[in-house]
N, C-alpha and C positions, 0 to 999 in steps of 0.2 A: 518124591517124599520131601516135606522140608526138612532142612538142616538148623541144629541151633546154632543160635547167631554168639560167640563171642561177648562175655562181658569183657568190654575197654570203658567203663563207666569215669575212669580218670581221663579219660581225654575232654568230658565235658567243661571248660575252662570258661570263664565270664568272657573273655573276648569270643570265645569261641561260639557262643548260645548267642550271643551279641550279635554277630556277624550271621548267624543263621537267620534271625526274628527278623533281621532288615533284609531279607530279601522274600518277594513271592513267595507262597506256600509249599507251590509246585518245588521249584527251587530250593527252599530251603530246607525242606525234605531228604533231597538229594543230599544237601552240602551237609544235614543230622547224619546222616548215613554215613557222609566219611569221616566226621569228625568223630562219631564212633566208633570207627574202625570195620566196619561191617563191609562186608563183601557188596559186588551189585545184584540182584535177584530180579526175579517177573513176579512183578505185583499182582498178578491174577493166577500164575502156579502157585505162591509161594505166598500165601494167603494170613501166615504163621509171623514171617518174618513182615510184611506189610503193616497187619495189625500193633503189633511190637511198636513198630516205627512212628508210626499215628498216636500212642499213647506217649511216646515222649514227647512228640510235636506240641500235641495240644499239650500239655503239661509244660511246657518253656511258655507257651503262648499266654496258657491262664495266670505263670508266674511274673508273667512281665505285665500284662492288663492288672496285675494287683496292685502295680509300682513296689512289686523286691526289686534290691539292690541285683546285678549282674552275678555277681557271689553266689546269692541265695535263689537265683534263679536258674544256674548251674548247676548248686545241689539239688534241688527241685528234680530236676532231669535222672541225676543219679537217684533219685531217690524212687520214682518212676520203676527206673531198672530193678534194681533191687528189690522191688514188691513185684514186681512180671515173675522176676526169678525166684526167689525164696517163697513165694505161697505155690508153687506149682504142688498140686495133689493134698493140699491142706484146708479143713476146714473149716468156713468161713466163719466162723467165731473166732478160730486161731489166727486167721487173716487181719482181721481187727486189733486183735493185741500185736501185734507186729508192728501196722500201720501206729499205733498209739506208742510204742515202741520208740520206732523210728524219729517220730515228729517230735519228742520228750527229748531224742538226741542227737537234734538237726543242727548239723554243725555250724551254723551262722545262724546269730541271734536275732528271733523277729520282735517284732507287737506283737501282746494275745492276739490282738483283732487277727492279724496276719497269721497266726499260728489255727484258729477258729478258721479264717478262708480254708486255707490248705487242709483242715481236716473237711469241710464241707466237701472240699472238688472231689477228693476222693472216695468221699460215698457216695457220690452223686452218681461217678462216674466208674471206677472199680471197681468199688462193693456192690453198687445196685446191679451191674454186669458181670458180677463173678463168676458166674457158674458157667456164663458166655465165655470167659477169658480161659476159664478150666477146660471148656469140653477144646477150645482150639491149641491150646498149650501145648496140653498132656495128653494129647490124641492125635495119632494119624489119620491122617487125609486119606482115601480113596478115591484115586483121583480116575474118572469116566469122564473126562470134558470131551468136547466137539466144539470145532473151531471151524469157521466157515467166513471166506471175503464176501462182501455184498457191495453191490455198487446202490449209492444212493442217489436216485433223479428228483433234484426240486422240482417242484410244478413250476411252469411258466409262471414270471410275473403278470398277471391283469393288467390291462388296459384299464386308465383312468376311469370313474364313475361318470366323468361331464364326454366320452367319448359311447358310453352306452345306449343302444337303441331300445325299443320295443323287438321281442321276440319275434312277433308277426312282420313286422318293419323288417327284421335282419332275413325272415324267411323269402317275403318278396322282393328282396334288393337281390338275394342268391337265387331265385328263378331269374330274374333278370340278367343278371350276369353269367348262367347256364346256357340260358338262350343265347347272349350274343356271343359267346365261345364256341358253341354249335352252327350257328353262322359260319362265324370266321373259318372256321373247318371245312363245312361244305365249298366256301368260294373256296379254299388253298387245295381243296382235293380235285376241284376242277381244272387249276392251273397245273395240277401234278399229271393228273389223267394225259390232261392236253400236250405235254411237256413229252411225257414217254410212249405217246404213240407218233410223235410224230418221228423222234429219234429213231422209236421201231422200222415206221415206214423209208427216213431216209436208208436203214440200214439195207432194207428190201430193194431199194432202185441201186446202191450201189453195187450190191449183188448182181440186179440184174445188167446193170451195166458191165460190169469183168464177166460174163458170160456171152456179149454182145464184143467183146472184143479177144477170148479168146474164141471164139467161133468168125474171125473174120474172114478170114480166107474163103470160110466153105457155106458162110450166111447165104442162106436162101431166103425167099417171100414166105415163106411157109413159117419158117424158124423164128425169120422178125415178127411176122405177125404175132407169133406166139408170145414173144418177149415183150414186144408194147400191150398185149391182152393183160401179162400177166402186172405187168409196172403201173396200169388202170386201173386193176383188180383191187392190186393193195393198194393205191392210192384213196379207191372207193371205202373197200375197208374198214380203211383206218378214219377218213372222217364221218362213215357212218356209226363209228366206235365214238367218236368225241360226242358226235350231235346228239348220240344216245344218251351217252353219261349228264353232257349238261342238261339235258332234258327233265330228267329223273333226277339231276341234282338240284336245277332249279325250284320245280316244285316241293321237292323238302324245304330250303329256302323260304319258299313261299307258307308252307306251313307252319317255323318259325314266327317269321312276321307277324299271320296270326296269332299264335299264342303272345307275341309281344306286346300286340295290341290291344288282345284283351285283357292282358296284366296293368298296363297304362292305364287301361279304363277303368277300370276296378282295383285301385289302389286300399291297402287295408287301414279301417279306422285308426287313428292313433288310440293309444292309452294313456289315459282318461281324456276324453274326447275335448276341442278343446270347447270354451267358452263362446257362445255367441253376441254381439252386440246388441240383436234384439229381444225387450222383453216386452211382456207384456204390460199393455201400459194403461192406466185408472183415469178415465173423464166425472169429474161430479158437474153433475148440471144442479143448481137447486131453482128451488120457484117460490117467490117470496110470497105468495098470497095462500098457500098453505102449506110451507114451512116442509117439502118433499123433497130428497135427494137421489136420484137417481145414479146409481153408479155402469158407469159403460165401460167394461173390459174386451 
């Protein structure tokens, strides 16, 4: 619920308003606020005491854009106050005589002209908002808010306009460079294939070699034989495992290529296509003996 704010309407001093106008808005908002005397609040709960604040502000702001002396730009402020507070729940005719009231007995002497501004800002800006400033005054707030963080992602900057291609350009430059990254896969999966059977295979003979030497004592012809069968076995194995893979890696490879080659060949038209050197070019023959011209395109 807002809380009313304290009238300290004597603290508003010429130096005081003086020292507020010269700084940012933001700022000097803040520094209205304590030269006020007014507590700090959240400007988005307390929607009561915000409004309040902003009618003084601009009201110092408009007094000083008039060229009033610091004095009467001080009273200006109090005098703000003073209309916020004494028209609460009164009607807007009554409001009027007040304001005419007031300005009849503004403690520092103006010009008509200046005294004419000062009654204009106030209808301009009070009176024609009255009923605004009424319903927020003299009314509680029911407050249902939702409050939620959001992170916000700028889009990427763009890349320069003289860095742009044609759509169909950017599409066949990205088959091209799909293709040769699929390449490069095939040969590195070749080197991988190659790489881990061979490590499998030596891992197989050095097995069967500690089997060859704990069996030494009692190694028979029978037993070796078996052990060098079995160390040929997996030597065959394993590089009829490699010759497979490259085999069947190769011709993917090879079908690659293909499509490279036919992207090569059939590059896409640019947009707008460009200009040719040759046009078509006008021979006049003419024939003096009856005056005929023939034109050869």
């Amino acid at each position: 619920m807002d809380q009313p704010i304290p009238r300290r309407m004597a603290n508003l001093s010429a130096e005081g308003v003086k020292a507020v106008l010269e700084l940012q808005q933001k700022n000097g908002r803040l520094s209205l606020r304590d030269l006020l005397g007014w507590r700090k609040f959240d400007e988005i709960q307390e929607v009561r005491q915000s409004i309040q604040l902003d009618a003084h502000y601009h009201s110092l702001v408009f007094a000083a854009e008039k060229g009033l002396s610091w004095p009467a730009v001080a009273e200006v402020g109090k005098l703000t106050g003073e209309l916020l507070e004494e028209t609460q729940g009164l009607p807007v005719l009554q409001a009027i005589r007040i304001l005419q009231e007031k300005l009849t007995a503004f403690r520092v002497q103006l010009p008509s002209f200046q005294q004419a501004a000062m009654y204009d800002y106030f209808s301009n800006t009070f009176l024609k908002h009255y009923w605004l400033y009424q319903f927020v005054l003299t009314r509680e707030r029911d407050h249902n808010q939702t409050f939620a963080i959001l992170e916000v992602c700028a889009p990427p900057r763009p890349p320069p306009l003289t860095e742009g291609i044609d759509i169909e350009t950017w599409k066949y430059q990205q088959q091209l460079v799909a293709l040769c990254a699929a390449e490069e896969e095939k040969r590195a999966s070749v080197l991988h294939i190659r790489e881990t059977l061979h490590a499998e295979r030596e891992n197989l003979l050095r097995e069967v070699y500690r089997k060859v030497r704990r069996q030494t004592q009692s190694l028979n012809t029978e037993t070796l034989i078996s052990l060098v069968n079995e160390a040929i076995k997996t030597q065959i194995q394993s590089l009829h495992d490699i010759i497979q893979h490259e085999i069947q890696t190769t011709f993917e490879i090879l079908q690659l290529k293909l499509q490279k080659k036919a992207l090569v060949l059939n590059p896409p038209v640019p947009h707008p296509p460009p200009f040719t050197s040759e046009e078509p070019s006008i021979c006049v023959h003419g024939e003096q003996e009856n005056d005929v011209i023939f034109l050869e395109v």
